[in-house]
Chimera marker file (.cmm) of the C-alpha trace (Angstrom):
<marker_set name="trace">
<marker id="1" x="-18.312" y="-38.862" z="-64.093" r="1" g="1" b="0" radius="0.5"/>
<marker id="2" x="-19.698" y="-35.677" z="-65.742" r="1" g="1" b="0" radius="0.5"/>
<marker id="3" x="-18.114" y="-32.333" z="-64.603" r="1" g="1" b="0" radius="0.5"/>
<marker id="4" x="-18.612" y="-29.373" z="-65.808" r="1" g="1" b="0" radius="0.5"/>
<marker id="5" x="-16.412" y="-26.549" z="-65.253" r="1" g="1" b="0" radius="0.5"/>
<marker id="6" x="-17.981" y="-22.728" z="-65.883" r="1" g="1" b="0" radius="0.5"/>
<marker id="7" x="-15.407" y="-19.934" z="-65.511" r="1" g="1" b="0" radius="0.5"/>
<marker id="8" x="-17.069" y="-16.503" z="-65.132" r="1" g="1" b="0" radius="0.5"/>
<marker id="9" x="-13.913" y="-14.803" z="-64.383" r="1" g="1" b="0" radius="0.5"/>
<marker id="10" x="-11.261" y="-12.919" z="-66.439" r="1" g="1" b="0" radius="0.5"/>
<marker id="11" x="-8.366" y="-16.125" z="-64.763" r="1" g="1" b="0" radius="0.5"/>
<marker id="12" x="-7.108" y="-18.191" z="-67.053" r="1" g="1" b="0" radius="0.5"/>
<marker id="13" x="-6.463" y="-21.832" z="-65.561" r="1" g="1" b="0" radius="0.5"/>
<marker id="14" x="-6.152" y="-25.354" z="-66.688" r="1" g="1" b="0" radius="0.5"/>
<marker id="15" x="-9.749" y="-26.351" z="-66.741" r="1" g="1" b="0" radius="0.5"/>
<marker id="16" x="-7.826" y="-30.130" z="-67.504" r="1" g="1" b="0" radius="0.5"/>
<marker id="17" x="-6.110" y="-29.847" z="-64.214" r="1" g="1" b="0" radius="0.5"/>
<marker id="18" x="-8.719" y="-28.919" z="-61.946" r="1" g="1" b="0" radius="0.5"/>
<marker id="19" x="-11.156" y="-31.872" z="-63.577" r="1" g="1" b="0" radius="0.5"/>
<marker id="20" x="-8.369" y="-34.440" z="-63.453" r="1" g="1" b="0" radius="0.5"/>
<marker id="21" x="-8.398" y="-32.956" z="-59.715" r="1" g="1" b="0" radius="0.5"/>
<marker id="22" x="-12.306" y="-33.489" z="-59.187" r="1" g="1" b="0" radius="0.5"/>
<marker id="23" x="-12.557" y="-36.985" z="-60.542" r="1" g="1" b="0" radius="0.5"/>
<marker id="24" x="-9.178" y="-38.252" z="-58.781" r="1" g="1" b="0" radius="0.5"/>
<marker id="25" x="-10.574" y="-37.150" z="-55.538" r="1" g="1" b="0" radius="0.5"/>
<marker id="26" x="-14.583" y="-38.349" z="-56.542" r="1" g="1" b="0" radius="0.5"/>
<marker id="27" x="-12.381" y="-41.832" z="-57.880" r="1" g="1" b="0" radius="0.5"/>
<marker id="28" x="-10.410" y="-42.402" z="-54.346" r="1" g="1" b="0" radius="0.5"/>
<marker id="29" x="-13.771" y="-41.335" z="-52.196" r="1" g="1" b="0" radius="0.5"/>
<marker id="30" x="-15.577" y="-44.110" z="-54.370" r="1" g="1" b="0" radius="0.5"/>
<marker id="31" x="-17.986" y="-41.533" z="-55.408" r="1" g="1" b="0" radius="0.5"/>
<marker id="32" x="-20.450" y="-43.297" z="-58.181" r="1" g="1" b="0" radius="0.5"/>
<marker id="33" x="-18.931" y="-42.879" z="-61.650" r="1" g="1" b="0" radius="0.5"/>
<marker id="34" x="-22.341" y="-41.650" z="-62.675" r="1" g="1" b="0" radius="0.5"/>
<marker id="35" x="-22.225" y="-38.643" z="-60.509" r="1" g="1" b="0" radius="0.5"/>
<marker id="36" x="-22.693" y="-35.077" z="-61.893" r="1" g="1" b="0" radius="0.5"/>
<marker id="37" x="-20.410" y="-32.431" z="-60.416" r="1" g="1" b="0" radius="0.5"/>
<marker id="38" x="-20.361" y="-28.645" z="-61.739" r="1" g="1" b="0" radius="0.5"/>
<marker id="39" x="-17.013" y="-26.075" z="-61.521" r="1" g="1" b="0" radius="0.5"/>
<marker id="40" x="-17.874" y="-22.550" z="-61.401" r="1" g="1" b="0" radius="0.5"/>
<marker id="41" x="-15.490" y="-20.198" z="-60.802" r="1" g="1" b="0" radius="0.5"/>
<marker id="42" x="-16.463" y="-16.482" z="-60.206" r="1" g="1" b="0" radius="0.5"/>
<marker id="43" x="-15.272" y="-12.863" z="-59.620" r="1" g="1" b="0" radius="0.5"/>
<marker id="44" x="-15.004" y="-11.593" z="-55.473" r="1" g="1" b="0" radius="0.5"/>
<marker id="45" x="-18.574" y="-9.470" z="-56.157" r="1" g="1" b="0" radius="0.5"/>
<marker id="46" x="-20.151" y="-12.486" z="-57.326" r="1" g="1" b="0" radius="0.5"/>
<marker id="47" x="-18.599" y="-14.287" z="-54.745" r="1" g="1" b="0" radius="0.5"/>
<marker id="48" x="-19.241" y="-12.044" z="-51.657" r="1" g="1" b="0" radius="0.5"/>
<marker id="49" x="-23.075" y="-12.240" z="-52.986" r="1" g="1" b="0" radius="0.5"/>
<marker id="50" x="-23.034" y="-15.511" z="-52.585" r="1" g="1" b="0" radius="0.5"/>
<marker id="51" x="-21.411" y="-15.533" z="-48.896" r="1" g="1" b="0" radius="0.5"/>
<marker id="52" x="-23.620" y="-13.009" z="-47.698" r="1" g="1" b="0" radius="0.5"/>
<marker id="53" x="-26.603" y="-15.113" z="-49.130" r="1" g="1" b="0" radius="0.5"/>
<marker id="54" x="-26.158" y="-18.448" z="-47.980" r="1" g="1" b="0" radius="0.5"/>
<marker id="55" x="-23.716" y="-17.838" z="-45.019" r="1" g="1" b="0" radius="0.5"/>
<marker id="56" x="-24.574" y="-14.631" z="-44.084" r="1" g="1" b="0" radius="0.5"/>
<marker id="57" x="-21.295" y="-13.334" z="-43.483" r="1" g="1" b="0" radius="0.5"/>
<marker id="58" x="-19.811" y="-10.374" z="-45.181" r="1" g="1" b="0" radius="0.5"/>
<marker id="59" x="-17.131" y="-10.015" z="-47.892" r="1" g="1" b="0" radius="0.5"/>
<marker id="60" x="-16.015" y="-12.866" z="-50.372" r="1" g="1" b="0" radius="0.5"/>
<marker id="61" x="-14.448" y="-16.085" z="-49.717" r="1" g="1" b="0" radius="0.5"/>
<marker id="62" x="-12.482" y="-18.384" z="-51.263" r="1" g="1" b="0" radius="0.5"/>
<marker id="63" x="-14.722" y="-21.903" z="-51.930" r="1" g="1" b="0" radius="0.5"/>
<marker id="64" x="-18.619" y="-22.790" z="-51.261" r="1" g="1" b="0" radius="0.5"/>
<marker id="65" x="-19.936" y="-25.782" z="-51.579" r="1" g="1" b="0" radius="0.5"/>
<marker id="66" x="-23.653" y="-26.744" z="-52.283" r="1" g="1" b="0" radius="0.5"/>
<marker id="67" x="-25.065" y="-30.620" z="-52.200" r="1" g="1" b="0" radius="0.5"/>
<marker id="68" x="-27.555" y="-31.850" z="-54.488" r="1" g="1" b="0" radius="0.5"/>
<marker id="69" x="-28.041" y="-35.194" z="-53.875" r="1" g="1" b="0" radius="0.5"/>
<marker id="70" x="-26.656" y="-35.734" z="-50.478" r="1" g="1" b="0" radius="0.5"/>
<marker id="71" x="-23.961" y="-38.331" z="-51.733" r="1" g="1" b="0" radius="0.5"/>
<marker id="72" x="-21.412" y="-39.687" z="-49.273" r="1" g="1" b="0" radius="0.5"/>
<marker id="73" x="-18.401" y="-41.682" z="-49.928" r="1" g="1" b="0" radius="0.5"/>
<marker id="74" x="-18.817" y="-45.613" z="-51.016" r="1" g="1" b="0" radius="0.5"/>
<marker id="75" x="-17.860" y="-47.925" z="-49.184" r="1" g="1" b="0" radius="0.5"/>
<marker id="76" x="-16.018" y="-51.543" z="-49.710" r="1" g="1" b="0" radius="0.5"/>
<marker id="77" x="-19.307" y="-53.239" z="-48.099" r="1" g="1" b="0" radius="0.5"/>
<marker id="78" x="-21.911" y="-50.699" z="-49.617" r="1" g="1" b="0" radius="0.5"/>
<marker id="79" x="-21.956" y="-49.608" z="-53.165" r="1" g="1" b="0" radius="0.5"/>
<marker id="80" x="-22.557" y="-45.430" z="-53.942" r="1" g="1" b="0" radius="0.5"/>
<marker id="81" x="-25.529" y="-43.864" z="-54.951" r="1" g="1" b="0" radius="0.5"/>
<marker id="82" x="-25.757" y="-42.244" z="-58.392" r="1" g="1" b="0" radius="0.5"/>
<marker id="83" x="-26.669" y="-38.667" z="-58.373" r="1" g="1" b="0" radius="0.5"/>
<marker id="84" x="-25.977" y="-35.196" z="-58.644" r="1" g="1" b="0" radius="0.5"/>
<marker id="85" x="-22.669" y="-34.537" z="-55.989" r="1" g="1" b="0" radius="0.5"/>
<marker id="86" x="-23.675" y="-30.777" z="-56.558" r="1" g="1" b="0" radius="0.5"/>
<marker id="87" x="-21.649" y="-27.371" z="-57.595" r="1" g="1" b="0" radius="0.5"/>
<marker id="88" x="-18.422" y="-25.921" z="-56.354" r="1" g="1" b="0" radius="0.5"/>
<marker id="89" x="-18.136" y="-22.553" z="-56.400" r="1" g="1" b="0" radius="0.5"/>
<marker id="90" x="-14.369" y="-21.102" z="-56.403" r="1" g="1" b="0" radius="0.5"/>
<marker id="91" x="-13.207" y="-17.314" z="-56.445" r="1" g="1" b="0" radius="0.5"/>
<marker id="92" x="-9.512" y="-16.979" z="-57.953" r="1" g="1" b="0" radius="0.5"/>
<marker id="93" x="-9.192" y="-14.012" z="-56.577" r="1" g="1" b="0" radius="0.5"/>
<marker id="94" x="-9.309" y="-14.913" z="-52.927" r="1" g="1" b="0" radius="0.5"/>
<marker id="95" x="-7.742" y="-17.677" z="-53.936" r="1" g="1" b="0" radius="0.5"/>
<marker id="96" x="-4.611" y="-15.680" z="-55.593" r="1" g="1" b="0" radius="0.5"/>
<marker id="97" x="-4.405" y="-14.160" z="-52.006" r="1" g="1" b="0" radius="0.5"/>
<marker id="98" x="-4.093" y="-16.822" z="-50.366" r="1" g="1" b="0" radius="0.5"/>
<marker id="99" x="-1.880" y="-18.411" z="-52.687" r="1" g="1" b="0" radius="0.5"/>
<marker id="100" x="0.526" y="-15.304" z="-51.917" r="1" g="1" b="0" radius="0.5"/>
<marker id="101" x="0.760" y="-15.964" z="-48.262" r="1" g="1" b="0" radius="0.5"/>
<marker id="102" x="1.256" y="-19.517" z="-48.152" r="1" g="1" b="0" radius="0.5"/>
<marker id="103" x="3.875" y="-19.187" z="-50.940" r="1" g="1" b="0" radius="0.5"/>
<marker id="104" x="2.857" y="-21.547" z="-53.571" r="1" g="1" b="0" radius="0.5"/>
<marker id="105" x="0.985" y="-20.918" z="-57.147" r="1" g="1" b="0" radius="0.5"/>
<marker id="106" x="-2.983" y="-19.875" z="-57.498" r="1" g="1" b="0" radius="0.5"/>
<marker id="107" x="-3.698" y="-22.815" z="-59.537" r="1" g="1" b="0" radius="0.5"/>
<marker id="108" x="-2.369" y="-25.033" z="-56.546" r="1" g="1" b="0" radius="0.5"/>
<marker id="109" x="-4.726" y="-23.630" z="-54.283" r="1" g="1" b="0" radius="0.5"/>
<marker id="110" x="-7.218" y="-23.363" z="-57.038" r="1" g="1" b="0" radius="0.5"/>
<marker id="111" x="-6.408" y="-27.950" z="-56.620" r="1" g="1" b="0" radius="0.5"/>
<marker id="112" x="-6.510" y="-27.419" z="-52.565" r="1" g="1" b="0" radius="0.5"/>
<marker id="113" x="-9.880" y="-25.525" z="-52.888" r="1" g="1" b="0" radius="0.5"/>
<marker id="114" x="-11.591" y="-27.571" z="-55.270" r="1" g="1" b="0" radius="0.5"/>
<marker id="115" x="-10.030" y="-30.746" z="-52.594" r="1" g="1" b="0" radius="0.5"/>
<marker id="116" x="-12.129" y="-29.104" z="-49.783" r="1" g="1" b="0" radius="0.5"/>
<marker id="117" x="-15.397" y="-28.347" z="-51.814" r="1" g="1" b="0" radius="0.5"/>
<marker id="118" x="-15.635" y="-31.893" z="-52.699" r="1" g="1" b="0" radius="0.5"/>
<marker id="119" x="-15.089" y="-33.246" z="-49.316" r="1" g="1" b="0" radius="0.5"/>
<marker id="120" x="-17.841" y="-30.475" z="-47.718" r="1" g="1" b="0" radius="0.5"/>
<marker id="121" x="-20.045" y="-32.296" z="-50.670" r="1" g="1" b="0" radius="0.5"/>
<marker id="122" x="-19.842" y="-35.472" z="-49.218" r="1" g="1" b="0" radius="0.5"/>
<marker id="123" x="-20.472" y="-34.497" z="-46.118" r="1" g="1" b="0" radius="0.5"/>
<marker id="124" x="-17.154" y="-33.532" z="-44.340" r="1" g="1" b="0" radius="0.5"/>
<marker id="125" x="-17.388" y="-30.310" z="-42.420" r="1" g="1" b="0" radius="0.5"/>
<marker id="126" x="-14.679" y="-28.550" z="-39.603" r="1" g="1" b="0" radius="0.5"/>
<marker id="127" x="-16.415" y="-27.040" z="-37.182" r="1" g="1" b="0" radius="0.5"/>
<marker id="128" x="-15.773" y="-29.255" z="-34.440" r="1" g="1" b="0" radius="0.5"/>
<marker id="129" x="-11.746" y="-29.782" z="-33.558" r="1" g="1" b="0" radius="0.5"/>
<marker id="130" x="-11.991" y="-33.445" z="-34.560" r="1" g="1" b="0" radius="0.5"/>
<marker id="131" x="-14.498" y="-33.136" z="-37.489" r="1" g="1" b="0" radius="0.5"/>
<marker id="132" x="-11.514" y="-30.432" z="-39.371" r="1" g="1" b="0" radius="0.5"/>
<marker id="133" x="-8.529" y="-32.943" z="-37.565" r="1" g="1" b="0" radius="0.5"/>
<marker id="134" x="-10.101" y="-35.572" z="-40.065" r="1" g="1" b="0" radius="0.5"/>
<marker id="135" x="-11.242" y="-33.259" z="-43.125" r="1" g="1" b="0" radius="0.5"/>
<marker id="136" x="-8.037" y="-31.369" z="-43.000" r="1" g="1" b="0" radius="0.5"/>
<marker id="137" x="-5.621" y="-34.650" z="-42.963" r="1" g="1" b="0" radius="0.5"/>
<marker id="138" x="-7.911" y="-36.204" z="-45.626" r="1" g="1" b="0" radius="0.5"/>
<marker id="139" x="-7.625" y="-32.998" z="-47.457" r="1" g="1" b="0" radius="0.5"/>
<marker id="140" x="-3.844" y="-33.166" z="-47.543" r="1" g="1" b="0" radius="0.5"/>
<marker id="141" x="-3.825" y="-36.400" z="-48.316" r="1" g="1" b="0" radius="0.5"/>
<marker id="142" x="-6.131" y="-36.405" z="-51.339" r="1" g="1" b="0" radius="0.5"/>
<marker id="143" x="-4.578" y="-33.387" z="-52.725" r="1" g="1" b="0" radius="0.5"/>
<marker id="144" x="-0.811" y="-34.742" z="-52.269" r="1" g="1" b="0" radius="0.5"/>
<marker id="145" x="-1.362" y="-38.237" z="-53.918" r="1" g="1" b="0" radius="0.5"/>
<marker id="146" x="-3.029" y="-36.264" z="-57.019" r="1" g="1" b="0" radius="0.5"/>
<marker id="147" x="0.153" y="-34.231" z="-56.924" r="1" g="1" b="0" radius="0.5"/>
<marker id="148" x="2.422" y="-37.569" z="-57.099" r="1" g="1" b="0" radius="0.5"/>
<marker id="149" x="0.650" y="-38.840" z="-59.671" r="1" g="1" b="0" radius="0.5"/>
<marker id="150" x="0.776" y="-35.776" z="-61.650" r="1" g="1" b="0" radius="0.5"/>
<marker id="151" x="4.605" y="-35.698" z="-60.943" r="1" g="1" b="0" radius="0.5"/>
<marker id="152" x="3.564" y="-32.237" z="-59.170" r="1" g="1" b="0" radius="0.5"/>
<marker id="153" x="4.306" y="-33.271" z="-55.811" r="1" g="1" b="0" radius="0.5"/>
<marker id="154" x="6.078" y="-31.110" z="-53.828" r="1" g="1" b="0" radius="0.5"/>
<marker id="155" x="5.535" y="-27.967" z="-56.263" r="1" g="1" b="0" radius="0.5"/>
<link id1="1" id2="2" r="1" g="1" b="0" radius="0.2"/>
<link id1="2" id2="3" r="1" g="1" b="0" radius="0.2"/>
<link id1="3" id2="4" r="1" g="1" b="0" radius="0.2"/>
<link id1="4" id2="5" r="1" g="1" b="0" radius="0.2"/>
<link id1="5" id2="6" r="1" g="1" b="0" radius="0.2"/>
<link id1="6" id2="7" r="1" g="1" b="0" radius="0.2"/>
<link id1="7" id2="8" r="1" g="1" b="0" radius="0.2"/>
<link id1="8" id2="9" r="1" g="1" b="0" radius="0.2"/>
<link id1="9" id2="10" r="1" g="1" b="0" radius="0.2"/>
<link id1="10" id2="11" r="1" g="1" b="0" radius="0.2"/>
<link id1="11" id2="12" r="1" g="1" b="0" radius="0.2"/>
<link id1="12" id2="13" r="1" g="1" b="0" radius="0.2"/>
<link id1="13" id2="14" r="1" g="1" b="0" radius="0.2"/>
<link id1="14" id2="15" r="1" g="1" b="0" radius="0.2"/>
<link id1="15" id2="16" r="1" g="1" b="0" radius="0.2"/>
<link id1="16" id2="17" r="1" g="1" b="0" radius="0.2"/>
<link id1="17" id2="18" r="1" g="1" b="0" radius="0.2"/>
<link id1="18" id2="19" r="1" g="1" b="0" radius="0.2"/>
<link id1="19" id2="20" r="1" g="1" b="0" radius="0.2"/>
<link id1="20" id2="21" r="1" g="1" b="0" radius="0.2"/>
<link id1="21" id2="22" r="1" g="1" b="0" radius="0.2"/>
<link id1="22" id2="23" r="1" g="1" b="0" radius="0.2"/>
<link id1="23" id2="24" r="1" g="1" b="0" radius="0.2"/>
<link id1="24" id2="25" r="1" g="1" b="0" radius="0.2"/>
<link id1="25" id2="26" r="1" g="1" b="0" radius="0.2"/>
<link id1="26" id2="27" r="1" g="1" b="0" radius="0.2"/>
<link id1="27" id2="28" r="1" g="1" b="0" radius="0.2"/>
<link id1="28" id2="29" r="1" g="1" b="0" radius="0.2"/>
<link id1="29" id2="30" r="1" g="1" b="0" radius="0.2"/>
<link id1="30" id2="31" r="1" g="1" b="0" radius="0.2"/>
<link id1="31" id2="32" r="1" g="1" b="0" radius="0.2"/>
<link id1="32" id2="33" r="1" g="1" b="0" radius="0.2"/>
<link id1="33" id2="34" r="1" g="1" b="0" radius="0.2"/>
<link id1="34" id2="35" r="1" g="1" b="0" radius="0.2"/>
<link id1="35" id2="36" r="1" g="1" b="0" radius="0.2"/>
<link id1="36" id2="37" r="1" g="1" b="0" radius="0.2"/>
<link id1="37" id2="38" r="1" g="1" b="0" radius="0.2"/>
<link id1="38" id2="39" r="1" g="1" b="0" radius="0.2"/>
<link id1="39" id2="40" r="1" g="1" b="0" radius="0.2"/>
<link id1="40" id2="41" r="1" g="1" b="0" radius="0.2"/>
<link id1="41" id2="42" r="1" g="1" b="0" radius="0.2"/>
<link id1="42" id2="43" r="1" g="1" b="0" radius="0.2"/>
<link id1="43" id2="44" r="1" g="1" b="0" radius="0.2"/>
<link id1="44" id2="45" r="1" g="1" b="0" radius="0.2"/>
<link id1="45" id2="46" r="1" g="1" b="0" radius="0.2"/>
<link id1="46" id2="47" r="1" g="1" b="0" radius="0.2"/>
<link id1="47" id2="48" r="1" g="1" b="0" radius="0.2"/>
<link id1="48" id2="49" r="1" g="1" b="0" radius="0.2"/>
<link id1="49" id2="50" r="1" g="1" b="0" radius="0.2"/>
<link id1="50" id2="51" r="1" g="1" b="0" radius="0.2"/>
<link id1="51" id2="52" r="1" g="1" b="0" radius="0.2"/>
<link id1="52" id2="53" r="1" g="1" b="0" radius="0.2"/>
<link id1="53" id2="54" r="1" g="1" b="0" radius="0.2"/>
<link id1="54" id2="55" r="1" g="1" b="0" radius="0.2"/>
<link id1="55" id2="56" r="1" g="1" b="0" radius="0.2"/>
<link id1="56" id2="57" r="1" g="1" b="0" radius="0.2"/>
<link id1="57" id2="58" r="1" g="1" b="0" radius="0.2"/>
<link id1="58" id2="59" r="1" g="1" b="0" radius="0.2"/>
<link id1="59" id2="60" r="1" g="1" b="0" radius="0.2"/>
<link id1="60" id2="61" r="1" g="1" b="0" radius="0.2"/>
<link id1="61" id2="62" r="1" g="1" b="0" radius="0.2"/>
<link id1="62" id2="63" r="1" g="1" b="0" radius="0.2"/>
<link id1="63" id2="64" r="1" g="1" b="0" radius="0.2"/>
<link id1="64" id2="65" r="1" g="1" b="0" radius="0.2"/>
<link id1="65" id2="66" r="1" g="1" b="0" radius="0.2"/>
<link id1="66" id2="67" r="1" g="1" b="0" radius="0.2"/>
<link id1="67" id2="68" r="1" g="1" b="0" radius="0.2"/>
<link id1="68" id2="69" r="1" g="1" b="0" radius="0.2"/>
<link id1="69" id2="70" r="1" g="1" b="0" radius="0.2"/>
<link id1="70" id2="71" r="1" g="1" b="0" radius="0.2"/>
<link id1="71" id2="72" r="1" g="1" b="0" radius="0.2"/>
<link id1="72" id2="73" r="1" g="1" b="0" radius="0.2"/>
<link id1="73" id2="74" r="1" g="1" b="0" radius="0.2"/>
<link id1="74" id2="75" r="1" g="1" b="0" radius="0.2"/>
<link id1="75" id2="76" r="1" g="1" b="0" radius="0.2"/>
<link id1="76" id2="77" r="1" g="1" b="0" radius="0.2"/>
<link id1="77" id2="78" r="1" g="1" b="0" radius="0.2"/>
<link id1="78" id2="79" r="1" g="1" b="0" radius="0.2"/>
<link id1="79" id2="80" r="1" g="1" b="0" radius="0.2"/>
<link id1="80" id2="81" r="1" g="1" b="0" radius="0.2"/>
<link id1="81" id2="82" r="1" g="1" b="0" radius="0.2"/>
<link id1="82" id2="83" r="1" g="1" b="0" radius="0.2"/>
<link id1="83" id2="84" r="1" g="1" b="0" radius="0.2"/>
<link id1="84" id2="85" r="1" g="1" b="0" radius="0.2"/>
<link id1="85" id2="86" r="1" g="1" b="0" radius="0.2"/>
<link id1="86" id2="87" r="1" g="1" b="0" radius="0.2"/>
<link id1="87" id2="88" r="1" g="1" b="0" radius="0.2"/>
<link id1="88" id2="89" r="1" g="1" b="0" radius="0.2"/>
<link id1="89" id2="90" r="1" g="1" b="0" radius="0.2"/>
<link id1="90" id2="91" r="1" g="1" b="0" radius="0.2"/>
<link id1="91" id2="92" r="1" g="1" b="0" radius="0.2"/>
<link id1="92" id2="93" r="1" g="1" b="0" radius="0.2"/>
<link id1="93" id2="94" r="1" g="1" b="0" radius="0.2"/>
<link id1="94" id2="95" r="1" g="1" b="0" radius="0.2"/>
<link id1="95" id2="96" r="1" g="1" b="0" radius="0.2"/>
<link id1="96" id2="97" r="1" g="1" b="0" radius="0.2"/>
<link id1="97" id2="98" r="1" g="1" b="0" radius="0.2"/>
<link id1="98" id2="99" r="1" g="1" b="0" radius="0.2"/>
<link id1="99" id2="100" r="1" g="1" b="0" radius="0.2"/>
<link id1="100" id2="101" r="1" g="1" b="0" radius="0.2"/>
<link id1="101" id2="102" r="1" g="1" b="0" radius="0.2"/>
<link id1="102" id2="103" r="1" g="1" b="0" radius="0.2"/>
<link id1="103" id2="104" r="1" g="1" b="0" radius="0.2"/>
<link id1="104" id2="105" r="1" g="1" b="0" radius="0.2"/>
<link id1="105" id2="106" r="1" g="1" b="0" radius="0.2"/>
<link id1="106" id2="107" r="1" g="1" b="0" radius="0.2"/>
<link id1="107" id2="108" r="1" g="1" b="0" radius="0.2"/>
<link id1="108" id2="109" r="1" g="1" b="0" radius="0.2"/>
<link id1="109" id2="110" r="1" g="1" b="0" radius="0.2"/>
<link id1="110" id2="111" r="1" g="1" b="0" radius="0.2"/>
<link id1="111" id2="112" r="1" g="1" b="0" radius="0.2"/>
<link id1="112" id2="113" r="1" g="1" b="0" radius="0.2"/>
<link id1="113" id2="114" r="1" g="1" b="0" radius="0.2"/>
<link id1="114" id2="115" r="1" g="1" b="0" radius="0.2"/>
<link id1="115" id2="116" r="1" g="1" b="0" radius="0.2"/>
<link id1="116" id2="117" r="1" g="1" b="0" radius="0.2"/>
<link id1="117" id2="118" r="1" g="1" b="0" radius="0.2"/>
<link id1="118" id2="119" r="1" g="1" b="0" radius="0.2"/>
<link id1="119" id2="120" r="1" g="1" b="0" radius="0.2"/>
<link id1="120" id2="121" r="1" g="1" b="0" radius="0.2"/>
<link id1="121" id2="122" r="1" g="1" b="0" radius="0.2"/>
<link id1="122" id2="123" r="1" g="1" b="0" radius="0.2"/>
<link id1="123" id2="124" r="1" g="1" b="0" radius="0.2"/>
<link id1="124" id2="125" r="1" g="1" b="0" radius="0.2"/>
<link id1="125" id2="126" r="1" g="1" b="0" radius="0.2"/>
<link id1="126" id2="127" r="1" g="1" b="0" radius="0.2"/>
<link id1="127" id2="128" r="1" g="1" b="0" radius="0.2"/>
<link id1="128" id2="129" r="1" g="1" b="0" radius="0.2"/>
<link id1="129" id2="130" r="1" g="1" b="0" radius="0.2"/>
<link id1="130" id2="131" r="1" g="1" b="0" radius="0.2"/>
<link id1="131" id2="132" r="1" g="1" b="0" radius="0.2"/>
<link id1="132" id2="133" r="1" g="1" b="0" radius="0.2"/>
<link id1="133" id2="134" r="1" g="1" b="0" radius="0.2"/>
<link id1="134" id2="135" r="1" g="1" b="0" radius="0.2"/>
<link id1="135" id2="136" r="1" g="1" b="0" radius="0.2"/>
<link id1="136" id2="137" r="1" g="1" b="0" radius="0.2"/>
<link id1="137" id2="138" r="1" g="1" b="0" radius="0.2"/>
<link id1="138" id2="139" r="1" g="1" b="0" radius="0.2"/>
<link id1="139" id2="140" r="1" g="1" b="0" radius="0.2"/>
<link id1="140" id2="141" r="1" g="1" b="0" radius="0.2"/>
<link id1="141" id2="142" r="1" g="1" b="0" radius="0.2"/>
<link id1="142" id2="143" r="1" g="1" b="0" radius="0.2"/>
<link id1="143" id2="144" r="1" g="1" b="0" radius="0.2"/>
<link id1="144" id2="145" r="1" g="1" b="0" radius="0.2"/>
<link id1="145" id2="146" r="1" g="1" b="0" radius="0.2"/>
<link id1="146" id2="147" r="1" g="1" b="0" radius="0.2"/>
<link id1="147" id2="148" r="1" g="1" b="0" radius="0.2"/>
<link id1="148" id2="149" r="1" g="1" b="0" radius="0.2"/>
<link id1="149" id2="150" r="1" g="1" b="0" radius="0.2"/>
<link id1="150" id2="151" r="1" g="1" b="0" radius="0.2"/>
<link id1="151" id2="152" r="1" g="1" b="0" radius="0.2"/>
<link id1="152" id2="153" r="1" g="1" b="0" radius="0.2"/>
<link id1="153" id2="154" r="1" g="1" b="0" radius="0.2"/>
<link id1="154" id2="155" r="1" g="1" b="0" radius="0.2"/>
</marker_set>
């Protein structure tokens, strides 16, 4: 798996972390080791450009996702496509704020959002109650076992 991880921002994180992140959660959704996934983090104006862009809503938010090659998960009967999974793009600084509210370090949600993006790449979305009952518990999931296994659970 390549992944590439671009910060444009002043935050200083664990580039290591958030890769070992990305590739546990591409690993577990049997993503093809081949795949190509790219990291960019950027500052709220960058970010808020972006939103207003693609989503047309105003102000910035905190994680966009945006498919390349359309890859889903693999599955035991069907082996995944190589390809480009596409680019995550996270903002620390919504991120930081969110961080603050639900009590727990930027870096973690930095983890949660980078979780999500991946699972919007492969085709998970939440706008239907039982579409984000499914993303959401997956979500928690993927993110806790990484946690265990980085003997961060429960930080």
């Amino acid at each position: 798996m390549s992944i590439d991880v671009l910060n444009e921002t002043e935050f200083e994180l664990d580039e290591l972390e958030l890769v070992a992140c990305a590739r546990y959660v591409m690993s577990e959704m049997k993503v093809h080791p081949q795949a190509d996934l790219c990291l960019r983090l950027v500052d709220e104006d960058a970010m808020e450009t972006l939103h207003v862009q693609w989503m047309d809503l105003p102000g910035p938010t905190d994680v966009m996702s945006f498919p390349m090659d359309e890859l889903r998960p693999g599955r035991d009967d069907d082996p995944p496509e190589e390809g480009v999974l596409g680019d995550i793009v996270l903002c620390p600084g919504v991120a930081a704020k969110q961080a603050a509210e639900a009590g727990h370090a930027t870096e973690e949600e930095l983890l949660l959002l980078t979780t999500h993006g991946l699972l919007h790449l492969l085709g998970y979305d939440h706008a239907e109650p039982d579409e984000e009952k499914e993303m959401f518990e997956l979500q928690r999931q993927l993110l806790l076992t990484f946690l265990a296994t980085r003997g961060r659970a429960g930080a």
